[in-house]
ROKETOR-982399 format. One line per 10 residues: number of its first residue (from 0); their letters; for each residue x, y, z of N, C-alpha, C, O. Coordinates in pm, whole numbers. Example, Ala and Ser with C-alpha at 12.3 -4.5 7.8 and 13.67 -1.06 7.14 Angstrom:
0> AS> 1319:-569:780:1230:-450:780:1320:-330:780:1424:-332:846; 1285:-225:708:1367:-106:714:1290:3:787:1341:114:804 .
REM end
This chain:
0> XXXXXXXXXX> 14871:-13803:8035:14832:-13856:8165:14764:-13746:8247:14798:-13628:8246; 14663:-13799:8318:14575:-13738:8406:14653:-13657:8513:14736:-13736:8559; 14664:-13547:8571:14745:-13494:8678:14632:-13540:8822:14510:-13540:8811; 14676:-13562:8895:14617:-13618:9025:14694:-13521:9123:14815:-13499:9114; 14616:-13469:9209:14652:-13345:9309:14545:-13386:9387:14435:-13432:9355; 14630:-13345:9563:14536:-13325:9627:14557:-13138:9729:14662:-13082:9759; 14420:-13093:9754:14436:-12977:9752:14393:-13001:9932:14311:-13076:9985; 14511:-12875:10003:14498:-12898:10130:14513:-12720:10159:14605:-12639:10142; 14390:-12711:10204:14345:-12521:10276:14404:-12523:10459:14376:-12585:10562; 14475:-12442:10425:14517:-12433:10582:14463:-12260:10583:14457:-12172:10496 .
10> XXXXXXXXXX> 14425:-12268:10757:14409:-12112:10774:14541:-12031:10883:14608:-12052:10984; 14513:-11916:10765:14634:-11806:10754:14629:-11738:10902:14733:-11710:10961; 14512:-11715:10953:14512:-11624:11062:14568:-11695:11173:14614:-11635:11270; 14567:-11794:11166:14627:-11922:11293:14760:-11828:11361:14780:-11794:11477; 14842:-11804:11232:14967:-11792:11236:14978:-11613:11208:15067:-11549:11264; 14885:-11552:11121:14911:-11408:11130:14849:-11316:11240:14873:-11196:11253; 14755:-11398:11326:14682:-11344:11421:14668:-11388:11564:14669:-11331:11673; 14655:-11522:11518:14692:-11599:11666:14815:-11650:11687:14828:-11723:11785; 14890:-11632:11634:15028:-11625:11672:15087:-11744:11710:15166:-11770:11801; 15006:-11848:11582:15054:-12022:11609:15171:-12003:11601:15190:-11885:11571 .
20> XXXXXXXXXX> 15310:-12087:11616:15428:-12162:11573:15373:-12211:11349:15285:-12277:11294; 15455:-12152:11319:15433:-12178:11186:15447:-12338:11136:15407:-12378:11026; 15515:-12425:11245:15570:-12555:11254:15417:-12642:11307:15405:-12763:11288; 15300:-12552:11382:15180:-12626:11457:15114:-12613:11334:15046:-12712:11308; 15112:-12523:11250:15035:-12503:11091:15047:-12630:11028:14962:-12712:10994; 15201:-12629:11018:15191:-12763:10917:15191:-12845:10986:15113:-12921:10929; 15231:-12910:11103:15125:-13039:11170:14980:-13050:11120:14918:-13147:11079; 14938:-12897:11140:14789:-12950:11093:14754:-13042:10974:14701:-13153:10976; 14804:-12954:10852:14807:-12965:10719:14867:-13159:10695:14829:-13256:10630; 14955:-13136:10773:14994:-13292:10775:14944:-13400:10811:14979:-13513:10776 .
30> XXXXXXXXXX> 14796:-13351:10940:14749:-13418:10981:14637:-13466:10850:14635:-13567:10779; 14551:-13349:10856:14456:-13340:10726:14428:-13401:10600:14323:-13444:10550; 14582:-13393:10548:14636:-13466:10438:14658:-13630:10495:14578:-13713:10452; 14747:-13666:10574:14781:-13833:10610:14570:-13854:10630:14538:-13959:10575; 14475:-13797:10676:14352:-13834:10746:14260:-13859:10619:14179:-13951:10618; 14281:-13750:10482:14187:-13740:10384:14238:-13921:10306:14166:-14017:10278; 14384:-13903:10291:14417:-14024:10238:14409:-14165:10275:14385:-14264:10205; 14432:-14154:10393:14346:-14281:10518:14185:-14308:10473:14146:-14420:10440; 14113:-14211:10475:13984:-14235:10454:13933:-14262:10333:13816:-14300:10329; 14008:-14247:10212:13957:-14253:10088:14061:-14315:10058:14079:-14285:9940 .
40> XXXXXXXXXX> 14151:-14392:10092:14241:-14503:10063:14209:-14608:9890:14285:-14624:9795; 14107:-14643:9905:14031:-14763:9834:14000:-14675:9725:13984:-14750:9629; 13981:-14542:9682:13945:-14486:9542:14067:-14512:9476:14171:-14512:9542; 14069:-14541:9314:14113:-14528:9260:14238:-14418:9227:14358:-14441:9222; 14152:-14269:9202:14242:-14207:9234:14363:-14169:9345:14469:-14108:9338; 14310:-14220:9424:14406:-14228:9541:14519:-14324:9503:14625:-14278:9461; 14503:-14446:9515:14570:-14534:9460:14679:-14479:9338:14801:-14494:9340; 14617:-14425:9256:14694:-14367:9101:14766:-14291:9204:14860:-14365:9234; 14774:-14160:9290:14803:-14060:9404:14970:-14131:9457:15087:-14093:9457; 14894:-14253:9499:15025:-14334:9609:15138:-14436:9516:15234:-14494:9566 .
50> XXXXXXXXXX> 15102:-14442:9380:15159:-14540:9333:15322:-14453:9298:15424:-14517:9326; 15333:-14356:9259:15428:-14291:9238:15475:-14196:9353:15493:-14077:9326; 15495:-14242:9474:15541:-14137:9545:15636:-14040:9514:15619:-13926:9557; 15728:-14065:9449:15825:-13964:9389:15783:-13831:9324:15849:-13730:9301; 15629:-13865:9295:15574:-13739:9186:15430:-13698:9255:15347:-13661:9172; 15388:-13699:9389:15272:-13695:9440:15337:-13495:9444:15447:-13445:9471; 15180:-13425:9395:15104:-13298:9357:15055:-13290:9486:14998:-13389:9530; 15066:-13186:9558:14954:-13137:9648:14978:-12989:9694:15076:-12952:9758; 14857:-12895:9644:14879:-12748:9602:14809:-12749:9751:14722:-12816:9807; 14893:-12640:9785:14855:-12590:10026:14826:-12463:9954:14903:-12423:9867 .
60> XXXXXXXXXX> 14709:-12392:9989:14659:-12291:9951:14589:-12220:10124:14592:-12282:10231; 14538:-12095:10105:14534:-12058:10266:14365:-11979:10252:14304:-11920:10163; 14339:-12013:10380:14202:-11979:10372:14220:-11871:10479:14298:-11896:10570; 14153:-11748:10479:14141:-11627:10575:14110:-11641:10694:14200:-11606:10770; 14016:-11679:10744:13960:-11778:10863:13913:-11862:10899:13930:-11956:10821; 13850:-11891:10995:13785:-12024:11042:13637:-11991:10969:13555:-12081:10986; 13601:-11905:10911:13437:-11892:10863:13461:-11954:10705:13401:-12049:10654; 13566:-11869:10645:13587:-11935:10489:13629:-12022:10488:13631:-12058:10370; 13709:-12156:10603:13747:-12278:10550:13629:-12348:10635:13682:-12445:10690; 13464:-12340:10679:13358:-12376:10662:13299:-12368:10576:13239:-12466:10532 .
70> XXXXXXXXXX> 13293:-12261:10526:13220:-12208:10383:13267:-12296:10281:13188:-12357:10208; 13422:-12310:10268:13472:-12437:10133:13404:-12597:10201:13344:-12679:10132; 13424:-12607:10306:13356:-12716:10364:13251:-12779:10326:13239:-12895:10285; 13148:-12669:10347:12993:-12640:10316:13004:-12689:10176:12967:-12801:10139; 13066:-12579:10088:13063:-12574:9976:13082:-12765:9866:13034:-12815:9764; 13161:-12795:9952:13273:-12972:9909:13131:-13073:9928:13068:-13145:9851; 13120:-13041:10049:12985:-13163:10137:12884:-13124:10037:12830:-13228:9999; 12831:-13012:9974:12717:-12994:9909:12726:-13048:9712:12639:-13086:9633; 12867:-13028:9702:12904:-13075:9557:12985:-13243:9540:13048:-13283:9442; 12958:-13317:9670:13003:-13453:9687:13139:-13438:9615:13153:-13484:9501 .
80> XXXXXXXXXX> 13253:-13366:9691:13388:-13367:9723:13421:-13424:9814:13382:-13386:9925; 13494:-13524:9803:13585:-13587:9958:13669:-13539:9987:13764:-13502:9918; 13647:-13528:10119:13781:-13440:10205:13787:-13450:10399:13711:-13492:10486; 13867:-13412:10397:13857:-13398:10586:13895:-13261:10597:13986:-13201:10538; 13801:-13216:10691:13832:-13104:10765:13881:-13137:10884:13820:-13230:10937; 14007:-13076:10968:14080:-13157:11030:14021:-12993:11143:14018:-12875:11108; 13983:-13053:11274:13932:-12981:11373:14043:-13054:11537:14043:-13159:11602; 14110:-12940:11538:14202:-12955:11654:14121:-12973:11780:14011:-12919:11793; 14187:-13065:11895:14136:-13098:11958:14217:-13077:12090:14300:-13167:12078; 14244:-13017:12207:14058:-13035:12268:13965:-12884:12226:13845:-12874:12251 .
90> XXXXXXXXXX> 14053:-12764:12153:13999:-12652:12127:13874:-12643:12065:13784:-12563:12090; 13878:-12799:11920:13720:-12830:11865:13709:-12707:11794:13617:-12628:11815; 13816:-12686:11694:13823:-12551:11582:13882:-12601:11469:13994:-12650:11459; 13764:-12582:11346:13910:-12605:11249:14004:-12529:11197:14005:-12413:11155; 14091:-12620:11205:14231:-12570:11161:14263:-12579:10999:14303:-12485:10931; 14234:-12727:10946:14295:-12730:10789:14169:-12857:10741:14102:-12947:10791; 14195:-12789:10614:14084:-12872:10471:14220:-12963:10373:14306:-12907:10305; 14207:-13090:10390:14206:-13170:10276:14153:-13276:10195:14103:-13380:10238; 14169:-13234:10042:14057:-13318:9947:14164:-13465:9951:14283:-13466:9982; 14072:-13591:9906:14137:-13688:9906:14216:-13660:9747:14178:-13557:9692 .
100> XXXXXXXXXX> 14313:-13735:9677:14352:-13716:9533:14282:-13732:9441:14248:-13848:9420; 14241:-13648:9367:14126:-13581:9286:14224:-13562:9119:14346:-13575:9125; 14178:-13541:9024:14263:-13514:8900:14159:-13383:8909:14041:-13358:8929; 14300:-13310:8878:14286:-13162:8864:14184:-13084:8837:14122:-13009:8913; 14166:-13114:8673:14043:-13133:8601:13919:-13123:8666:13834:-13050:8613; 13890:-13188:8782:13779:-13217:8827:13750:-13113:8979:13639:-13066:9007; 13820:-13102:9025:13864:-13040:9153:13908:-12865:9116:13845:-12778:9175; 13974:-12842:9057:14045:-12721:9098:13929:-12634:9091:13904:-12588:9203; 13862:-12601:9017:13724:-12516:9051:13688:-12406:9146:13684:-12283:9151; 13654:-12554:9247:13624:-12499:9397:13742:-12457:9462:13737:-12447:9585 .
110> XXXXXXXX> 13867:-12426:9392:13946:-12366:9512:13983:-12218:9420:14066:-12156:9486; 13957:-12159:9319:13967:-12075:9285:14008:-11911:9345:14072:-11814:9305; 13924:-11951:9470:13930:-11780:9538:14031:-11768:9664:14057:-11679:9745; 14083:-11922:9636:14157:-11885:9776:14342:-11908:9687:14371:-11961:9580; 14424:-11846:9787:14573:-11789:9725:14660:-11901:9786:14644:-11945:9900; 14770:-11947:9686:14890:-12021:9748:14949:-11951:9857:14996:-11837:9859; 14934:-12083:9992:15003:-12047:10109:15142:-11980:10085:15215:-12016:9993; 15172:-11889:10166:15308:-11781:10201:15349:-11758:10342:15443:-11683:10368 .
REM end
């Protein structure tokens, strides 16, 4: 069986520099993720994603700043990846990247350079 993951980039400096609440991080991430899956609801893989909640994959990996989780952005929008970049509001910065549920296979690629969140 196909592994189905969805991959969600949160940025690190939020919390090592700006001195978020580590608890406003994962709101983000939570937001990002519930928003990518809302919007791409109707794919297939998604569907395969939600049918087993007991066993839903989703690798939180951390992006350095607000320039490299544009750059993966850039990078997704230019290689027709679905995803939401989730931009806090009223500040209008993003905060966190998530892909809708993707099989592994196909996706992990583009997240290569960036490190499991810590």
């Amino acid at each position: 069986m196909t592994s189905i993951v969805q991959y969600v980039v949160v940025r690190s400096d939020l919390v090592k520099t700006k001195k978020w609440p580590l608890g406003a991080l994962i709101a983000q991430a939570c937001h990002a993720s519930s928003a990518a899956i809302h919007l791409f609801y109707k794919t297939q893989h998604t569907q395969e994603y939600l049918s087993d909640l007991d066993r839903m994959h989703k690798v939180v990996l951390e992006a350095k700043d607000e320039e490299s989780l544009k750059e993966l952005s850039q990078m997704l929008t230019t290689s027709q990846v679905d995803f939401k970049l989730w931009v806090e509001q009223p500040e209008n910065f993003p905060t966190c990247l998530a892909t809708r549920p993707y099989p592994k296979e196909e996706i992990q690629q583009y997240f290569k350079q960036f490190k499991l969140m810590k």
